[in-house]
Each structure stands twice: as C-alpha cells, then as structure tokens.
C-alpha positions in Angstrom: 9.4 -6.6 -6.2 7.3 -7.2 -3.0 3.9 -7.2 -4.6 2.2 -10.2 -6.4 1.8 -9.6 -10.5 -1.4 -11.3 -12.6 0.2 -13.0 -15.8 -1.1 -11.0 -18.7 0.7 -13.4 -21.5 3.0 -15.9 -21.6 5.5 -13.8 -23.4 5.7 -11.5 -20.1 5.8 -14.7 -18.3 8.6 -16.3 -20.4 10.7 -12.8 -20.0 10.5 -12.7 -16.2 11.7 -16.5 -15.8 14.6 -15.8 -18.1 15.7 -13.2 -15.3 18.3 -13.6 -12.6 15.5 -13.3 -9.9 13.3 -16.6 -8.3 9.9 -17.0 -10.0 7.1 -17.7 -7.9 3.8 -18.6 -9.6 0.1 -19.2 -8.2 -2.0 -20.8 -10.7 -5.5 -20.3 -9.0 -9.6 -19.8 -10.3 -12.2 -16.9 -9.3 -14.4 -20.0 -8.2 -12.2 -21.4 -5.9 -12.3 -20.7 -2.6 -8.6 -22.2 -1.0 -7.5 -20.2 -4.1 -8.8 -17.3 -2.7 -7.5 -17.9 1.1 -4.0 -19.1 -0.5 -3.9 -15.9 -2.5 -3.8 -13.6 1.1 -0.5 -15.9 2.0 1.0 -15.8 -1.4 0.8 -12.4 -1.4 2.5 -11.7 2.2 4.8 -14.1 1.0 6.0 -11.7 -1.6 6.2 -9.4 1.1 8.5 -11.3 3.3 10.7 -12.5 0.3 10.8 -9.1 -2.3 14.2 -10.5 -3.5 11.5 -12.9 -5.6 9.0 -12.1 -8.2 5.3 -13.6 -7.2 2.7 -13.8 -10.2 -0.5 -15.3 -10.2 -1.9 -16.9 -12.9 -5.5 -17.4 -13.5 -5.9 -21.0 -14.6 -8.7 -20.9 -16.9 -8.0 -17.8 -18.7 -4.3 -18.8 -19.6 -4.5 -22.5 -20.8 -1.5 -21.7 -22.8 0.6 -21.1 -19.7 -1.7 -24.0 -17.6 -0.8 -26.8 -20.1 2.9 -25.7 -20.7 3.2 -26.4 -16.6 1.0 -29.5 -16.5 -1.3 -27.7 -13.7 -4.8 -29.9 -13.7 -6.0 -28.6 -10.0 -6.1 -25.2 -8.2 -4.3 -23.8 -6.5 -1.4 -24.8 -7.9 2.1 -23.1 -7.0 5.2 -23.6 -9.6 8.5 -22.5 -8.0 11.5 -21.5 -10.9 15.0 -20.9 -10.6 17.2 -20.2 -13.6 14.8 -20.2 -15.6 13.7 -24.1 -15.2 11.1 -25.6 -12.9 12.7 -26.5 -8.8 9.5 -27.6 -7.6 5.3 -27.9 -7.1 3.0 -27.8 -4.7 -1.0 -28.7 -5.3 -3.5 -27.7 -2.6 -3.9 -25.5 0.3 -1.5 -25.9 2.8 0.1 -22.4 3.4 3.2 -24.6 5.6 4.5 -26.2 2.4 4.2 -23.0 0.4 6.2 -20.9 2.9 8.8 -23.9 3.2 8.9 -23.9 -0.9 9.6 -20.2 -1.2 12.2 -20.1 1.3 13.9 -22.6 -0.6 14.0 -21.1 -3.8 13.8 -17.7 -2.8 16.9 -18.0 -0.2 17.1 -17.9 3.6 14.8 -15.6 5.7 14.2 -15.8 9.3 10.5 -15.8 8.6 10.1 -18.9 6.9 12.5 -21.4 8.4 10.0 -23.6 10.2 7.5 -25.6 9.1 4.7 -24.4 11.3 2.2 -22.3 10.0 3.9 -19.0 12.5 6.5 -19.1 10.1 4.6 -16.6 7.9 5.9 -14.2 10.3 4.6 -10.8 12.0 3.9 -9.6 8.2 1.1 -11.9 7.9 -1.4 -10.2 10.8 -4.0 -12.3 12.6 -6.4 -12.6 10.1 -4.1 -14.8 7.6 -3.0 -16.4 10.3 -5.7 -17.7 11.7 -7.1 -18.3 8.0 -3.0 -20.4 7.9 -4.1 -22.2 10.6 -7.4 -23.5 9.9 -6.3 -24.4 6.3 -3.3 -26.2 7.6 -5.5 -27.8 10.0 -8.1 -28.8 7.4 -5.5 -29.5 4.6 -2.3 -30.8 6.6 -3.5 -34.5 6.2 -4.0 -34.8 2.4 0.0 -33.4 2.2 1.7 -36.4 4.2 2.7 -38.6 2.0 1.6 -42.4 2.5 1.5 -45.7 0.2 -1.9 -47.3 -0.8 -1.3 -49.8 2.0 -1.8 -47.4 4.4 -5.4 -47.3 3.7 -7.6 -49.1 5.6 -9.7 -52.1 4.2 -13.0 -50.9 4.5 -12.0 -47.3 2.3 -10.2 -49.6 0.0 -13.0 -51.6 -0.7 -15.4 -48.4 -0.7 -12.8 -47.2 -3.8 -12.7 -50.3 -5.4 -16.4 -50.5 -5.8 -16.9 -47.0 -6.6 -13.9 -47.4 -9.3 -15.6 -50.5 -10.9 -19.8 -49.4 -10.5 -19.4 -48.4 -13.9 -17.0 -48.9 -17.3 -16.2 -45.1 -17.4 -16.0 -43.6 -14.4 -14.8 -40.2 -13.5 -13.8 -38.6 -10.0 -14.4 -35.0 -10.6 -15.1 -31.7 -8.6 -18.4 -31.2 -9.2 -20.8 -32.9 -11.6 -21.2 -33.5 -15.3 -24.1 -30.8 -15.1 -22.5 -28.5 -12.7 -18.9 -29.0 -13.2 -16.9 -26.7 -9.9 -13.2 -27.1 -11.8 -12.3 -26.4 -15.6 -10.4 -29.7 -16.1 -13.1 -31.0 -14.8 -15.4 -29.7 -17.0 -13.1 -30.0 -19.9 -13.0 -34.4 -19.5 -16.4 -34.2 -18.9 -17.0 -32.7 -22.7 -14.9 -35.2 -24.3 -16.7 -38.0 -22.8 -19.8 -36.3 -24.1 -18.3 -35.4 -27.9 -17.2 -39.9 -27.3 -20.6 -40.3 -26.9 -19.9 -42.7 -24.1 -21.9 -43.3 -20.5 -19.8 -42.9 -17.5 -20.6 -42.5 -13.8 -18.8 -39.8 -11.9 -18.2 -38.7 -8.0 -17.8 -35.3 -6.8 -14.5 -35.7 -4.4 -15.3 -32.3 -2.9 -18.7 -33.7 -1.1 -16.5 -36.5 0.6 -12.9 -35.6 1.7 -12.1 -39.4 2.5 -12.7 -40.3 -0.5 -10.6 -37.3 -2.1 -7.6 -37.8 0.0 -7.7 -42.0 -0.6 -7.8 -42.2 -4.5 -5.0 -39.9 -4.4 -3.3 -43.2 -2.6 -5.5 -45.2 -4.2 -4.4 -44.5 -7.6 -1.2 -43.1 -7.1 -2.6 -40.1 -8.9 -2.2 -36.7 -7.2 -4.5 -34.4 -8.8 -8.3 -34.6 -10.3 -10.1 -35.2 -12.2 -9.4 -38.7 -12.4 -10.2 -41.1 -15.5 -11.0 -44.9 -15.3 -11.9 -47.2 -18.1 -12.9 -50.8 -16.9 -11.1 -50.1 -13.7 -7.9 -48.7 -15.0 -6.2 -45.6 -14.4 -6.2 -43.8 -17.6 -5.3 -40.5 -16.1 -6.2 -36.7 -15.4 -7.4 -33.5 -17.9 -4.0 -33.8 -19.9 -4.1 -36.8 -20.9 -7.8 -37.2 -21.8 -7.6 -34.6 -23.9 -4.4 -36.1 -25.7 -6.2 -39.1 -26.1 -9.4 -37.9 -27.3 -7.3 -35.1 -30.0 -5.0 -38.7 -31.4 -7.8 -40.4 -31.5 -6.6 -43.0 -28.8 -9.2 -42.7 -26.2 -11.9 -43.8 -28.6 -9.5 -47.0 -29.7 -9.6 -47.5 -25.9 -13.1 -47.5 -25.7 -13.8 -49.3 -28.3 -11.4 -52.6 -27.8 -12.4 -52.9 -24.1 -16.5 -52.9 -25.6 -17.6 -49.7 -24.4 -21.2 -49.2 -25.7 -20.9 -45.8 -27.8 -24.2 -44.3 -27.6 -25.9 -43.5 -31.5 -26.4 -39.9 -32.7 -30.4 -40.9 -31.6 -29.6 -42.0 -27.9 -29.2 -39.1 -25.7 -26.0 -39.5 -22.9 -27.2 -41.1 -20.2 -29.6 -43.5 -21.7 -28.4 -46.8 -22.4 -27.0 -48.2 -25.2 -25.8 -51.7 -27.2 -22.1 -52.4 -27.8 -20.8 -51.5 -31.2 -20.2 -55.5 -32.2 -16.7 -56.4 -33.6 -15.6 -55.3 -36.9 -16.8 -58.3 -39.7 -17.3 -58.5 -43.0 -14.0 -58.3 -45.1 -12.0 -56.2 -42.8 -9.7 -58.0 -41.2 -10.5 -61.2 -42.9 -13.4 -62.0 -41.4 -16.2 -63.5 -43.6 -19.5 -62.6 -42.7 -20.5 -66.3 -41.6 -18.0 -68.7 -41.3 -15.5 -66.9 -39.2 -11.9 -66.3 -40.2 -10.2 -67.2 -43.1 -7.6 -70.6 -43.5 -4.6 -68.5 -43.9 -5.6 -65.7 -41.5 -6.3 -68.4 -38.8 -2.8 -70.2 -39.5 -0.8 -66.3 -39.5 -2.5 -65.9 -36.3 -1.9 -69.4 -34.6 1.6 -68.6 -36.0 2.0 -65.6 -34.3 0.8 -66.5 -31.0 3.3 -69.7 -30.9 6.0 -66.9 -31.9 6.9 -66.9 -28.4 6.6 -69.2 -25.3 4.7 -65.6 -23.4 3.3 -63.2 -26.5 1.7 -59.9 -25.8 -0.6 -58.3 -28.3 -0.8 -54.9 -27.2 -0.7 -51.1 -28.5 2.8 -50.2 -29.5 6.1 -51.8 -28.5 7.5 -52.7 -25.1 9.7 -49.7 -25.1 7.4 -47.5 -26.1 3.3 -48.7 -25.1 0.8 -46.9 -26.7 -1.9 -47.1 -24.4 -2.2 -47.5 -20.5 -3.4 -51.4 -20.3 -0.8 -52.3 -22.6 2.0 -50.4 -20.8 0.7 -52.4 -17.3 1.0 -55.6 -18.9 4.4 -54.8 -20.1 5.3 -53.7 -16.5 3.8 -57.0 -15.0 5.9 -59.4 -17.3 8.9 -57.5 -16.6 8.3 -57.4 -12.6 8.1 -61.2 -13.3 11.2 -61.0 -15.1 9.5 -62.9 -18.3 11.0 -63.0 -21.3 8.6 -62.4 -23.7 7.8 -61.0 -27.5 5.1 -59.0 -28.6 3.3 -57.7 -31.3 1.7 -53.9 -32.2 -1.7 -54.6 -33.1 -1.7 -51.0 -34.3 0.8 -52.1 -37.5 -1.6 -54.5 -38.9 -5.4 -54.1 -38.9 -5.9 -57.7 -40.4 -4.4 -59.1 -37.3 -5.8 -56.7 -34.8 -9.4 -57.1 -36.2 -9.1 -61.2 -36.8 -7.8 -62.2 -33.3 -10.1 -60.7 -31.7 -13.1 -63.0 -33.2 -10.0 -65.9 -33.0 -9.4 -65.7 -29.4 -13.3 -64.3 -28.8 -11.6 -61.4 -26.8 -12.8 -57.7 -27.9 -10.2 -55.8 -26.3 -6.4 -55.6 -25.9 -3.5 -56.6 -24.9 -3.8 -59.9 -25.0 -1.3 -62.1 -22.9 -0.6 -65.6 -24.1 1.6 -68.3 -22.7 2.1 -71.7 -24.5 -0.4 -70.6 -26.9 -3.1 -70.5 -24.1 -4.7 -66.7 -23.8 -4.5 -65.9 -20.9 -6.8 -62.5 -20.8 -6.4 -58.7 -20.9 -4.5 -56.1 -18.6 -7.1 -56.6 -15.2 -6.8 -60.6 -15.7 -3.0 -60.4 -15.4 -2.6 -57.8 -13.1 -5.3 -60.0 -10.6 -3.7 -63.2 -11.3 0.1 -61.5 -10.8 -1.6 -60.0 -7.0 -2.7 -63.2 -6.3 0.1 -65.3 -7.0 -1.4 -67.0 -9.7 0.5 -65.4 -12.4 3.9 -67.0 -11.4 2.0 -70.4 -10.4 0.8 -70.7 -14.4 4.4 -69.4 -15.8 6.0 -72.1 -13.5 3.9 -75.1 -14.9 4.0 -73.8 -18.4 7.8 -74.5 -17.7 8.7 -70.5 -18.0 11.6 -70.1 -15.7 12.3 -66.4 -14.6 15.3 -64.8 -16.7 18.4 -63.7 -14.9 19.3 -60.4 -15.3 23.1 -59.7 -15.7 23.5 -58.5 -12.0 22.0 -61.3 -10.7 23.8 -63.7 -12.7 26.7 -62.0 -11.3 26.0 -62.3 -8.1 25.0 -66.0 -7.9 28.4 -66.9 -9.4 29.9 -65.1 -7.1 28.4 -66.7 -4.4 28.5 -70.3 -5.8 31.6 -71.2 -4.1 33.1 -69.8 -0.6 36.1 -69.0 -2.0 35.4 -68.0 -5.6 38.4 -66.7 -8.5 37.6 -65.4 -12.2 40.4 -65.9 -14.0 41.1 -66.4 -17.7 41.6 -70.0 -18.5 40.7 -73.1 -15.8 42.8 -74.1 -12.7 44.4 -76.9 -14.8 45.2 -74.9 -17.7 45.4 -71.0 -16.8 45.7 -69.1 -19.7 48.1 -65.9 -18.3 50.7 -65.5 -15.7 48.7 -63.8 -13.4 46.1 -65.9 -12.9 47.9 -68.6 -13.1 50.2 -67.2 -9.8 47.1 -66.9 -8.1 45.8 -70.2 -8.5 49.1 -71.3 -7.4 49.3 -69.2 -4.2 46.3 -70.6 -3.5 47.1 -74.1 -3.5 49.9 -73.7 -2.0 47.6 -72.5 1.2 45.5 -75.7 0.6 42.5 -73.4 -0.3 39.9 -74.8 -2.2 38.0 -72.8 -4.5 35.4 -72.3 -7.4 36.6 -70.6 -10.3 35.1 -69.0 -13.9 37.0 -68.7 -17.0 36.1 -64.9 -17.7 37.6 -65.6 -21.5 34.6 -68.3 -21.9 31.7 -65.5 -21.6 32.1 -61.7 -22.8 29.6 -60.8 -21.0 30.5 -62.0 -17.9 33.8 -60.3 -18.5 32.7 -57.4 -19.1 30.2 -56.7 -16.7 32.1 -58.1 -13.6 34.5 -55.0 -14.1 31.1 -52.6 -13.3 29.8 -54.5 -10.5 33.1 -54.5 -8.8 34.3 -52.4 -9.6 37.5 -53.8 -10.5 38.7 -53.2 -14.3 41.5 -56.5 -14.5 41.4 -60.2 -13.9 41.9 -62.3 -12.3 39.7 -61.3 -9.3 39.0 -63.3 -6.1 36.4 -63.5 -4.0 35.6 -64.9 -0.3 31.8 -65.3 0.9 30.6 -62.3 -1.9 33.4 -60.3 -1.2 35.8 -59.1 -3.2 39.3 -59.3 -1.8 41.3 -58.1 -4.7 43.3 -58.8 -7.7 46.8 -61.0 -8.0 49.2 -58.1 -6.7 46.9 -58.3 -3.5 46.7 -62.0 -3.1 50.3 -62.3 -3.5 50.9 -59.7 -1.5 48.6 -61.7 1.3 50.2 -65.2 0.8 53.7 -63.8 1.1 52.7 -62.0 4.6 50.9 -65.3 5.9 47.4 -63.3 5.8 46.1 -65.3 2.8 44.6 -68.3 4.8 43.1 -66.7 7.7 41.6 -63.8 5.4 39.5 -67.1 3.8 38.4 -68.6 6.7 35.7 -68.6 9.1 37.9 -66.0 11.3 39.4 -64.1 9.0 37.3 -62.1 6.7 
C-alpha cells in the first residue's frame, strides 16, 4: 500500500474491493490535462493514507469498469468501503478529494481541513502550488447552488443556446474533433440516427460549463437536449439509441431524419406521420368511424388524460415522465394511457389531435399540448388557472386531509360514534368530561371512514381512540383527559392561556 495501482481488469478490481482495506479509484484519460495534475495529488494521497489502496483507472480503455460506475467525465474519483460505493467526486478540485479520502480512509492529521495545505508536507511545492491554482480555478464549479442562483442574462444566454436547434449537444470538443470519449461516443449515435444537431464546446467558455450544470440540474457532460428537454448524458444516449427509444423520441417530437443520400449537416424534410392502413388511417379521408369514436372515447376516459410512453409509475421516456411529475406537483388526479401498447391508437391520434409527438395532456377533452406546453403553462400559472375553470379541484392527499380535520374546530375529538350517540365507553367518558367543562368541540366518527382511522394512528402517532385535539395539537387519549378534568387542568389546557 502507499503507491497508486493502474486497473488491469475488472476481475483484479472486483477482488481488491472485496478486501477489508478502503478503495480509492481515479478514473482519468491520457488527453486530459486536470487528469494529469489530479493524478500528482492522488498519488501523494496514497502516500499520506497507505492504510488504503489507490488505483487509477483509465476511462476509455476500461469501459467495462467506466459504465459499471456510471463515470461520464474525467477525472472522476469513486471512494469504496466494504465493498460498496461511500461517495464521488467529478472534477479537479484536489480540496474535496483530500476531504473524501480522509473520510473513507480514516483520520489523519494531514487531511483534516479543507484547504488545499491539508495535503501536507508530503505533497512538496510543486503539487502544491499545482493544488492551489486548481483549487483556485476549479473551487467555484464545486459550491453547490440552485438554478435560481443564476443570473438573468446567463439564463437567457442557456435558454437560447438550449433551444437554437431541436438536437443540441453540450460537449467537450466538437463533432469533428471530439476532446472527451463520451463525448465522442453521443456524438456517433446521433450520426448512426442520422439526425442534425447543433453542439457547444463547454471547455471554450467556463460560464457556460459551470451554469448548465445549474441550468439543467445535470452534473456531468456531455449533455443531450431534444426540443429543449433534458434527455441526459453518454449513459443514457446510448441506452436509448441500443432499445431503440431515442429514435421513437426523435421521431414523435418531428425530428427531420436525414435520407441515406443527404450527408449530416445538410438539411433535410420531416419524415411525415405514419398513413395508409397503419394505424387506421386511410390514405385520404382521415381516420376511420370507429377509430375516431375509440379515440374520442379514450380521451373522455378521464376529466385530465395523459398519452404518454409507459405508465405513471414507470415513464418510458423523459417528456412523458415531466408531465407525469407536473400533474402530480399539481396534485391532479388523472388517468393515462401507454401509447406504446397499441400502435392503432398511438399512430391515429396523432393525425386526430394534429399533434406528431407525445405525451399528450388533455383536460375536458380539450388537448392541451405536449411536455414544453405544460411545463410553460405550469411556470406561468396558467396550468392551475385552466384546471380551476375546467372545474378540476386539487386532490387531497391523506396527510392533508388529516390535517384540515384536525384543524376544523379549536377543540377537535375523534371518537367512534357522534356526541349524541357514542358508540364505546371511552369516548363516550370523554365527551362527557368535556361537557361537563362547558367545552365546545368538533368531533369525527373514526368508525365512519377506515381510512381516516387508520391513518390518524401514523400521523400522531397515537395507536387508540378516542383522541383529542386543541388548536392541531394533540393532547392525548381518555386516560389523559380524565386525568385533566379530575385535576381542574382540563379547561385552561383548551383555552387561549392554557395550551
């Protein structure tokens, strides 16, 4: 131990992390240069901390061992403890790293700080110095921050460069002269798609690099849009492209697909929706009388109805997943159908509701649009504007059902039966003690609704009835509220005073 290993397999890889000792890997690329500065570190590191095993892992060369850890950027540092993955860290920033270590790795008066010294004696002026510039030039792009912290003017700058084109890629590098494998590897897929797409190199403007990080939520690059939608990074474009799902994508949202004559690059026609007898569609007319009535059927399934990829639970592409999300922030109840169980439906309302992509949101059987309509309309308030006149009330969840009975009355008792007619001894001793004090009170027969029942024990926490409350409180059940009314604390606990 002490020295830094290079991978050779990810059988020796596998038997190392099976070991007793604290795994330290350093997923980096002969091209890159912070890989190169963060390997001088690394390997002091492993000098400072030789209770540890350090390997570095060339990212390119062992995909087998990239993939199985997700890594999509160098360098890239996976920290392992009993045989399972602690913790990650993307980028240059030799603070964070010696912080990480000494956390998996186990105390050491070299690496309790978070400054850059922390590397210790060990390290010698040139790494340090190398530390500090790369903390100085990387320290930024490591504190964390929501979008909002942007500021306007980069926010529209990402906006616009997110929407110049249909596909658009932020790489490192460009589509001729990729500078990052992942890179590289999205780059051929949207090639073998034979799709157009505009791209930015993030490493030729850090402000831009740093922001779509924010931006999009999305750490890493490359980065992969589709009509202004996330779709994600190297992983996921290639298990797209492999199931076949990336080309459904680009297809329902009308990307042009260029012909095997049209070179990338040059422009090219929309394929035009599926007709003929696919789908029911006749080559003039339109649809067919008993397509057009399953579909008008289908939408007026449901006051909201989604038409989307897959089921709620389980979305089978991005835009449909963000339109689940959306109805659910709204707290919508809603129904849905998978276009992908039935090709007769999928093809025939798109020429029905003259939309060529999906989801499709409707409400009242009014379509509404696709997954960048809603989410505008739910930013701008105009989502919960239309569901209000369309007469779509939010659902109440069971928690907050709870919590407005609770709070309908100052002095509040769930009981099993009514005031008039309790229906056992304790709560009926409790509604006596508290007339008695001249209280007056709201009450819920808990034998009325199983669901209440049920889940008022969880939320207080409380497993018997009857239970009383005073201004959302819970004071207790009828052992305590006897126990109150016989000691004269009863009253003043529900009053103004008391409680």
């Amino acid at each position: 131990m002490g020295s830094v290993k290079d991978v050779q397999s990810k059988k020796d890889l596998d038997d190392s992390l099976r070991g007793p000792a604290p795994v330290v890997l350093h997923f980096w690329a002969s091209w890159c240069e912070a890989s190169k500065q963060m390997d001088q570190v690394f390997a002091h590191l492993a000098t400072d901390f030789p209770h540890a095993l350090f390997f570095r892992v060339e990212a390119e060369e062992q995909p087998e061992i990239s993939d199985t850890f997700a890594v999509s950027a160098v360098p890239y540092f996976v920290f392992c403890k009993d045989g399972k993955t602690v913790d990650t860290l993307e980028g240059a920033n030799p603070s964070s790293l010696a912080n990480k270590v000494a956390k998996v790795a186990g105390p050491t008066n070299l690496a309790e700080s978070a400054a850059p010294a922390s590397l210790g004696v060990a390290a010698g002026p040139t790494v340090l110095e190398t530390v500090k510039e790369l903390a100085k030039d990387n320290g930024s792009s490591h504190r964390e921050s929501p979008s909002s912290d942007l500021n306007d003017k980069l926010k529209l700058h990402l906006q616009q460069l997110v929407n110049s084109h249909p596909i658009f890629l932020f790489m490192k590098g460009s589509p001729e002269e990729p500078k990052c494998g992942f890179s590289r590897k999205v780059v051929e897929i949207l090639k073998e798609e034979g799709v157009q797409f505009g791209t930015f190199d993030i490493l030729t403007d850090n402000e831009v690099r740093e922001g779509m990080k924010k931006f999009s939520n999305w750490p890493t690059y490359p980065q992969l849009f589709c009509k202004g939608e996330l779709l994600g990074g190297c992983d996921i474009a290639i298990a797209m492209h492999e199931s076949g799902e990336l080309k459904e994508v680009f297809r329902d949202h009308g990307i042009p697909v260029v012909s095997s004559e049209t070179k990338v690059g040059e422009s090219a026609k929309p394929e035009l929706p599926v007709s003929g007898k696919v789908g029911g569609v006749s080559d003039s007319t339109g649809l067919s009388a008993a397509l057009t009535s399953r579909l008008e059927s289908l939408i007026n399934l449901c006051p909201v109805m989604v038409f989307m990829k897959g089921k709620p639970e389980e979305p089978k592409c991005g835009f449909s997943r963000k339109v689940v999300e959306i109805l659910h922030q709204e707290k919508v109840a809603f129904d849905s159908f998978d276009i992908l169980s039935d090709d007769e439906v999928r093809q025939g309302l798109k020429v029905y509701s003259n939309w060529s992509s999906y989801p499709q949101l409707y409400i009242k059987g009014e379509l509404i649009g696709g997954s960048d309509i809603v989410l505008e309309m739910q930013k701008s308030g105009e989502l919960k504007k239309v569901l209000a006149e369309k007469g779509i009330v939010p659902k109440e969840n069971l928690e907050d059902r709870l919590k407005n009975l609770i709070s309908s009355s100052a002095v509040m008792l769930f009981m099993k039966g009514t005031p008039d007619a309790p229906r056992c001894g304790f709560s009926s001793k409790v509604v006596d003690a508290l007339q008695k004090e001249g209280i007056s009170f709201g009450s819920f027969d808990i034998l009325s609704d199983e669901e209440v029942r049920q889940g008022l024990k969880t939320f207080s926490n409380w497993p018997t009835f009857p239970q009383l409350y005073y201004k959302g409180e819970l004071i207790g059940g009828c052992d305590i509220v006897l126990e109150m009314h016989n000691n004269g604390e009863l009253k003043s606990a529900l009053s103004e005073e008391g409680f």
